[in-house]
N, C-alpha and C positions, 0 to 999 in steps of 0.2 A: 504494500500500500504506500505511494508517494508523500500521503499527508503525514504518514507515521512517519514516515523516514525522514522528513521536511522537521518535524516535532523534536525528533531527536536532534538532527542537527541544532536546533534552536538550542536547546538544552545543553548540548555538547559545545556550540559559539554563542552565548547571550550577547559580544558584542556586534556578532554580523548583521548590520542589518539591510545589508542586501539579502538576508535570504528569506525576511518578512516579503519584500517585494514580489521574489520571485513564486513565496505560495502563494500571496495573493493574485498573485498575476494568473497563476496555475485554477484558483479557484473562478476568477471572474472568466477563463476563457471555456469553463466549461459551465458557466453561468450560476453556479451556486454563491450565487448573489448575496444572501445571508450569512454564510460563514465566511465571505472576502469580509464583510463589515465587523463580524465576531474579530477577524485577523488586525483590522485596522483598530482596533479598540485596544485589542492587545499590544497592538506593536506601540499605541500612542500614551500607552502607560509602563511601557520601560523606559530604562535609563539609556538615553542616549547620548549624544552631542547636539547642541543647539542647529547645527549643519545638518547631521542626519535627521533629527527633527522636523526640521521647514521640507526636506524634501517627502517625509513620510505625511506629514499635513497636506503638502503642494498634490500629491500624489493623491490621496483619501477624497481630497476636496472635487479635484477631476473625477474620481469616480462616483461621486456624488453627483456631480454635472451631467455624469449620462445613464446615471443607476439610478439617482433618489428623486425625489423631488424639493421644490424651494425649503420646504421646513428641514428635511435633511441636509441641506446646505446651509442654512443657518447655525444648525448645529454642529457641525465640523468647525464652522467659522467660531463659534463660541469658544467652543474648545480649545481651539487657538488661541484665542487669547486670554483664555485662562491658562496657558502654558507660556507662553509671553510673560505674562504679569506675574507668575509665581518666579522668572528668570529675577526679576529685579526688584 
């Protein structure tokens, strides 16, 4: 099973976070649309770098733009800046 295997790797590199992308990537292209968002929730509550951060939001918020609708894109956008403003 890929996602197990994807899991583990998580477990095995917590700092990689190219390989959040890449399940996600793996999950929206086979359309399981609710666990890409289960992923992105996960990955935007780990510890990252301010850098890999913007690009895991930049990223979440595009798939919002063509997965969710307005109220789900609000909510990414919150969430932003609620991770913003806890930075400083």
């Amino acid at each position: 099973n890929v996602a197990q295997w994807i899991e583990e790797l998580l477990n095995s590199y917590p700092k990689r976070s190219d390989l959040w992308h890449i399940y996600v990537d793996k999950e929206v292209k086979y359309h399981n649309i609710p666990q890409a968002r289960q992923l992105f929730e996960r990955a935007i509550a780990s510890k990252y770098s301010s850098k890999n951060m913007k690009t895991i939001f930049k990223k979440y918020l595009t798939f919002e733009s063509t997965h969710g609708s307005e109220a789900s894109i609000d909510e990414v956008k919150e969430k932003a800046r609620v991770y913003v403003s806890s930075l400083m």
